[in-house]
C-alpha positions as YAML, in Angstrom:
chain: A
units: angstrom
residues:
- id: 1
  name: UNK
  ca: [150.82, 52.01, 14.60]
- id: 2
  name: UNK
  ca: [149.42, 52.11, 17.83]
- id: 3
  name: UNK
  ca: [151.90, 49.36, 18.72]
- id: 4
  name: UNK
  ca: [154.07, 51.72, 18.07]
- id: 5
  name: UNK
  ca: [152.26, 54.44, 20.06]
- id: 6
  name: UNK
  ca: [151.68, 52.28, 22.99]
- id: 7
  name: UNK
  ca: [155.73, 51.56, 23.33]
- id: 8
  name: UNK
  ca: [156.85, 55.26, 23.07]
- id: 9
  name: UNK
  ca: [154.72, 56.45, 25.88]
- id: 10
  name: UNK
  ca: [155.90, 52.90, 27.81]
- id: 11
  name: UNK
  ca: [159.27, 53.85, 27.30]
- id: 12
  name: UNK
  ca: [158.79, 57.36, 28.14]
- id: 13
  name: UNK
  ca: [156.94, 56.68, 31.23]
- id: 14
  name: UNK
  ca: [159.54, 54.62, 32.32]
- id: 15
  name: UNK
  ca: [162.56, 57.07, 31.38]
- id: 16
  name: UNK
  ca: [160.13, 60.43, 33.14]
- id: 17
  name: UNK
  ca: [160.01, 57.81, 36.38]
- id: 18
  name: UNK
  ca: [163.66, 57.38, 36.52]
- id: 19
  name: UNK
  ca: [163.79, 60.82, 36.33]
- id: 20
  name: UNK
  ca: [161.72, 61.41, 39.47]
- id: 21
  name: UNK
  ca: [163.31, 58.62, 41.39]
- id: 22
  name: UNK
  ca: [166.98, 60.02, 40.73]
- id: 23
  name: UNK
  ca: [165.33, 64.00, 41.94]
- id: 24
  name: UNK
  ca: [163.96, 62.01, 44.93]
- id: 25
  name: UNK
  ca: [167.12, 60.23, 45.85]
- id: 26
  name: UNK
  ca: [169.13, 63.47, 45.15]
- id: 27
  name: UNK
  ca: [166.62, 65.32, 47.61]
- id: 28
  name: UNK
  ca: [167.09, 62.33, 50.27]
- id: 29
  name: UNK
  ca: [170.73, 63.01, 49.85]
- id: 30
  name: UNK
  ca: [170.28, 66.51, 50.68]
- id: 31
  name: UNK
  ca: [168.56, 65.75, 53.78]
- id: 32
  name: UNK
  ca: [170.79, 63.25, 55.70]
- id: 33
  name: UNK
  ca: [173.90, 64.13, 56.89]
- id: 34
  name: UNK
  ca: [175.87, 62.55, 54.13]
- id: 35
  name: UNK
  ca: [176.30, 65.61, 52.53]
- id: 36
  name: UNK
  ca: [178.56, 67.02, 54.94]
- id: 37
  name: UNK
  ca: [181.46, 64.59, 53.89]
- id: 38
  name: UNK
  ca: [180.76, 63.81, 50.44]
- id: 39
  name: UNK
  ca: [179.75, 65.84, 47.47]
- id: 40
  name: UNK
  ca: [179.33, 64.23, 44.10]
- id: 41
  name: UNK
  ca: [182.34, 65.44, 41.94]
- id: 42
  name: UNK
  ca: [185.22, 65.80, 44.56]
- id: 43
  name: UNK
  ca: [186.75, 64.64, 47.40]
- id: 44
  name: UNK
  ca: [185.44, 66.59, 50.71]
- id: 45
  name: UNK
  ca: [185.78, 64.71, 53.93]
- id: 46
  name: UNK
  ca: [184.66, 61.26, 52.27]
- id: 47
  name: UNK
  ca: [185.03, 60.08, 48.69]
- id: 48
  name: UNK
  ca: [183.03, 61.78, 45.91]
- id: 49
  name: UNK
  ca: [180.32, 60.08, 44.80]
- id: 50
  name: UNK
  ca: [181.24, 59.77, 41.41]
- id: 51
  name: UNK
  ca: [184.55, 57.80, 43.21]
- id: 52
  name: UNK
  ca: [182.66, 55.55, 44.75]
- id: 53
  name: UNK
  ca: [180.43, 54.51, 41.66]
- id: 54
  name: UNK
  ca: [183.56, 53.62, 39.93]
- id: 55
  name: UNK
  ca: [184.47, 51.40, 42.52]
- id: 56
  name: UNK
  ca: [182.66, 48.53, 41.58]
- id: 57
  name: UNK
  ca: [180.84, 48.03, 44.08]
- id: 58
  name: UNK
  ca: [176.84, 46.52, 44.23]
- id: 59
  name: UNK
  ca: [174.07, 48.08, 45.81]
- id: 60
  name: UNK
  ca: [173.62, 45.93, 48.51]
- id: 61
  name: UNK
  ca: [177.06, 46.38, 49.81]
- id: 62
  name: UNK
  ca: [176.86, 50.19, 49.50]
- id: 63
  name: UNK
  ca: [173.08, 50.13, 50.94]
- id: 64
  name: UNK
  ca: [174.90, 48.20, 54.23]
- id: 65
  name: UNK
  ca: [177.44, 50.50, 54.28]
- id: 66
  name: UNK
  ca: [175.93, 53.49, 54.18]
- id: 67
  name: UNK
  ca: [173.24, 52.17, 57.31]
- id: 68
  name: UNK
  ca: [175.97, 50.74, 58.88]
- id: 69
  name: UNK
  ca: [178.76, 52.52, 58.59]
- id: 70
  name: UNK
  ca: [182.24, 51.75, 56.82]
- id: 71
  name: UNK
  ca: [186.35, 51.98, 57.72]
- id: 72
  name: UNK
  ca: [189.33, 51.88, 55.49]
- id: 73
  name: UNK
  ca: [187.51, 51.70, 52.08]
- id: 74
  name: UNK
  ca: [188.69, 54.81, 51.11]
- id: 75
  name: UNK
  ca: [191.20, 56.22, 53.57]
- id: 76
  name: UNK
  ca: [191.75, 56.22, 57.41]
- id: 77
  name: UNK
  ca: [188.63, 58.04, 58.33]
- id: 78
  name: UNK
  ca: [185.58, 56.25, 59.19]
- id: 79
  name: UNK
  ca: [181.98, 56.76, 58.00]
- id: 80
  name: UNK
  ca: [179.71, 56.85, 61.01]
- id: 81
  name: UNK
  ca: [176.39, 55.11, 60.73]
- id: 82
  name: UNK
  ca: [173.55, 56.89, 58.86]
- id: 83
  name: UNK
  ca: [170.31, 57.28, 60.62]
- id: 84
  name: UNK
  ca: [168.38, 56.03, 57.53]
- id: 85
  name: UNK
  ca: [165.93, 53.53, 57.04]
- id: 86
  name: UNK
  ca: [166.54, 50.37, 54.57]
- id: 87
  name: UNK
  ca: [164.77, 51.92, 52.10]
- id: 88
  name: UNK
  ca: [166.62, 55.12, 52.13]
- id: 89
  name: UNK
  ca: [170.25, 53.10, 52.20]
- id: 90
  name: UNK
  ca: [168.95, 51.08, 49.25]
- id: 91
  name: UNK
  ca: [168.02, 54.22, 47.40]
- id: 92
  name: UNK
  ca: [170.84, 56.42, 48.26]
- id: 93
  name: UNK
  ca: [173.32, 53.67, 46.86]
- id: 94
  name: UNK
  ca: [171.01, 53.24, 43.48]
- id: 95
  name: UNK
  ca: [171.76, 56.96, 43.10]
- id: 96
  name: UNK
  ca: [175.36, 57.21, 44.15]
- id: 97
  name: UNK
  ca: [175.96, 54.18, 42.03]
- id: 98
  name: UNK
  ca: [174.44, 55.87, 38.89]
- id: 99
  name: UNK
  ca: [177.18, 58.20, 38.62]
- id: 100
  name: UNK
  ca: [179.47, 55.84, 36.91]
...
C-alpha cells in the first residue's frame, strides 16, 4: 500500500510540476516580443504556435531559431533575433512544441 501511496504523489508531483513549468513558459512568452507575431491558434504575422509544433521539428532547432532568428521556414518574412537567454530559447521551444 504505501508503494502504492508513494507512486501517486510521485506521479502527481511530477504532472503539478509540468504544470508550473508550462504557466512559466507561457508567462515568458508573454514577456518577449514573440507575441507580437505569433499567437498560439492562428496565423498573425508569424506561424501559430500550434503550426509550428506540427512541424516536426526538435527543440534544439527551434531553441536556435528562436535566439537566432529564422527566414523562409514559413513564408517570406523573417523572424528577427530574440533577445533571450539559452535558457529561455530552450524553454520557449519545450512549450511551443507541446502544442502538437
Amino acid at each position: 500500500m504505501k508503494k502504492i501511496l508513494l507512486s501517486a504523489v510521485l506521479i502527481g508531483g511530477a504532472f503539478s510540476a509540468q504544470i508550473a513549468l508550462a504557466a512559466d513558459a507561457e508567462e515568458l512568452f508573454k514577456t518577449k516580443a514573440c507575441v507580437a507575431c505569433h499567437t498560439v491558434e492562428t496565423k498573425l504575422v508569424g506561424p501559430a504556435l500550434k503550426e509550428v509544433a506540427a512541424s516536426g521539428k526538435d527543440a534544439a532547432t527551434l531553441a536556435a531559431s528562436i535566439k537566432n532568428g529564422s527566414q523562409g521556414s514559413y513564408g517570406p518574412i523573417p523572424m528577427p533575433p530574440n533577445n533571450v537567454t539559452e535558457d529561455e530559447a530552450n524553454t520557449l521551444a519545450e512549450w511551443v512544441l507541446s502544442h502538437k
